[in-house]
C-alpha positions in Angstrom: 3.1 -14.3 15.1 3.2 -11.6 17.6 5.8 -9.3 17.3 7.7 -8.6 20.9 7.1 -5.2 22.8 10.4 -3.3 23.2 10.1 -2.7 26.9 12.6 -0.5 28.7 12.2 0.8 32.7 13.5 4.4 33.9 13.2 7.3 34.5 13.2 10.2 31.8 13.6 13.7 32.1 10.7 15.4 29.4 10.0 18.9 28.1 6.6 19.1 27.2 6.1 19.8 23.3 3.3 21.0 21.4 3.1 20.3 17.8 -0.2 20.4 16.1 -0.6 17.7 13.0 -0.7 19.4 9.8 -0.2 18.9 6.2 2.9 16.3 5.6 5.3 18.4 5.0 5.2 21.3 7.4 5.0 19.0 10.2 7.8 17.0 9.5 9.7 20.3 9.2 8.7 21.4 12.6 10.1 17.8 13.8 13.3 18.7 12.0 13.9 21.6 14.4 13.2 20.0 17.7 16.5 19.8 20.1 18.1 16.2 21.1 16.2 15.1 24.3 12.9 13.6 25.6 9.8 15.5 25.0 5.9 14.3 26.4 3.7 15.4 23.0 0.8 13.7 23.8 -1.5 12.7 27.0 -3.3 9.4 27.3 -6.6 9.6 29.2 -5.4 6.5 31.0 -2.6 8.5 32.2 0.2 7.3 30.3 1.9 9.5 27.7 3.3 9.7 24.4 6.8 10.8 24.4 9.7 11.0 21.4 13.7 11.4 22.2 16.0 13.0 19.9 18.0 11.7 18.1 16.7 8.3 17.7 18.7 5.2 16.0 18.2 4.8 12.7 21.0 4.4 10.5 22.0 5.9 7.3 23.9 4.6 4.6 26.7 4.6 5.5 26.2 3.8 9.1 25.8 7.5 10.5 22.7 7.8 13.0 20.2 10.0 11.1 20.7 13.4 12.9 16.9 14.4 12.7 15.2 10.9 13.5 13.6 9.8 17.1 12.2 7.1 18.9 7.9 6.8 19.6 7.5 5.4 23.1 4.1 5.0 25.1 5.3 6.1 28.9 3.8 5.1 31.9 4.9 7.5 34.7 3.1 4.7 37.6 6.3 2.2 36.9 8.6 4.1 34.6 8.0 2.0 31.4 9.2 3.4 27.8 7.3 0.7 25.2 8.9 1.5 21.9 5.8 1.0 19.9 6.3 0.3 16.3 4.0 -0.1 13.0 4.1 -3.9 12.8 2.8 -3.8 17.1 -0.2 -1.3 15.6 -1.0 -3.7 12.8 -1.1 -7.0 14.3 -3.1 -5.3 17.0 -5.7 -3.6 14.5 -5.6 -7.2 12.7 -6.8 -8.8 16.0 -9.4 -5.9 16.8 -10.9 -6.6 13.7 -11.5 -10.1 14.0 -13.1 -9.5 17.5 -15.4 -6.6 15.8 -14.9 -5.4 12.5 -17.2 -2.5 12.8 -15.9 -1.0 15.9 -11.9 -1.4 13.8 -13.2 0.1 10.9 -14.1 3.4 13.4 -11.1 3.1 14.6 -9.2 2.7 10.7 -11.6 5.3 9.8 -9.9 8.1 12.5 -6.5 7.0 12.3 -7.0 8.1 7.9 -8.3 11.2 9.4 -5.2 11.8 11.7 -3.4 10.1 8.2 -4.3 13.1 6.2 -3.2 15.7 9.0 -6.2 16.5 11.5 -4.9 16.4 15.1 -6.1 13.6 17.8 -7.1 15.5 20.2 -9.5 18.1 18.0 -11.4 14.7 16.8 -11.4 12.2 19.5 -13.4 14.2 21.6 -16.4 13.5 18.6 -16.0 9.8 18.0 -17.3 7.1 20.2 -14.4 4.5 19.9 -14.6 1.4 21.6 -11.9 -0.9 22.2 -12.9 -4.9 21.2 -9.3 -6.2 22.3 -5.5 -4.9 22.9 -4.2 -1.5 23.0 -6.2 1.4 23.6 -7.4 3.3 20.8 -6.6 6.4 21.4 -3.1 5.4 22.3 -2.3 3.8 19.1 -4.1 7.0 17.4 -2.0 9.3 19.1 1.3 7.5 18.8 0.7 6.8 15.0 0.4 10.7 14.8 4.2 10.5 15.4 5.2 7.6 14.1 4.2 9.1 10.7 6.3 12.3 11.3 9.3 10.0 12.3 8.5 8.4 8.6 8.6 11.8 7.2 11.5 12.9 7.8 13.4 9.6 7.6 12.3 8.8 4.1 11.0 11.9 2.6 9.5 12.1 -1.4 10.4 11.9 -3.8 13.2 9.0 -3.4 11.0 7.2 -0.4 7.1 7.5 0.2 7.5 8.8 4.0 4.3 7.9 6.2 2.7 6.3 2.8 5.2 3.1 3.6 3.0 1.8 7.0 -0.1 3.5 5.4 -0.4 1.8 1.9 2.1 -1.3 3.0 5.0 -0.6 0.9 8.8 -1.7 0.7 11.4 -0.5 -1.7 12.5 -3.6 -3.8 14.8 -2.6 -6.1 14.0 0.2 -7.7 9.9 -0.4 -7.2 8.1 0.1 -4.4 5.7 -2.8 -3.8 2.7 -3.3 -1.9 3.1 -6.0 0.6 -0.3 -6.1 2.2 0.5 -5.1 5.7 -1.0 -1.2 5.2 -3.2 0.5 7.6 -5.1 1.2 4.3 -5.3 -2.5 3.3 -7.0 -3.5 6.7 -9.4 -0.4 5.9 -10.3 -1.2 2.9 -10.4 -5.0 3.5 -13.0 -4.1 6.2 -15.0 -1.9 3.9 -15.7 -4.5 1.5 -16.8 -7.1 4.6 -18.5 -4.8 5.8 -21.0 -3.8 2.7 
């Protein structure tokens, strides 16, 4: 089943922020400082954008809005669309990919581990030949997982959560385990390694 795009159209005022990708922790620290608003961090060859607002909507425990969390949207500035892209949207559309070509999915697994372990999209796209089998742009989903990943840093930092580890390996708190559920990034990776030997 398809998960359902969160869609919205307007206009939105954005600063243009630069953050370079870096180890874990010192680029979820550098998100932790940003002001409330709309920024544009990344650019889409396409010409659509990757932009994050401050604060975003995640609740804490108690109900309080997490001060430091934000929303990930793909903006189009030809008809004003904000797509609040989400892990599960990335998955299902890497799932697909990989059933149209698994070795043109497995390039694109390959550099989103790189961007994973803190390299920044734009130093390493320029190198790789990614081709697009089905859905979403490459690139796009590279560029927005970039942020996505901070977002999960600073939401559910070690060592009580597993930050961008949680869409990366798959896992979900149950309990007091965390459990694999088979949805990671990793686990289409590695499940197109082995098909692929």
């Amino acid at each position: 089943m398809s998960s359902k795009r969160n869609v919205y159209i307007h206009s939105v005022d954005l600063k243009k922020l630069d953050i370079k990708n870096c180890s874990r922790n010192e680029f979820s620290k550098r998100i932790e400082k940003i002001e409330y608003r709309g920024y544009e961090v990344e650019n889409l060859s396409d010409g659509r954008k990757i932009v994050i607002a401050k604060p975003g909507g995640k609740r804490g425990l108690y109900g309080n809005i997490k001060k430091e969390d934000f929303f990930v949207f793909i903006f189009n500035p030809a008809d004003s669309t904000l797509w609040q892209i989400t892990h599960q949207q990335i998955y299902e559309d890497l799932a697909k990919k990989s059933e149209i070509n698994k070795a043109e999915t497995l390039e694109i697994l390959k550099a989103l581990e790189i961007v994973y372990n803190g390299a920044e999209s734009d130093e390493i796209l320029p190198d790789l030949n990614l081709k697009n089998p089905i859905g979403e742009n490459p690139e796009a989903l590279i560029k927005a997982y970039k942020w996505i990943w901070g977002q999960e840093d600073v939401n559910y930092p070690p060592p009580n959560y597993k930050g961008r580890a949680m869409s990366w390996e798959g896992l979900e708190k149950q309990g007091d385990k965390w459990v694999k559920t088979g949805t990671g990034i990793q686990d289409l990776l590695e499940n197109l390694q082995k098909n692929n030997q």
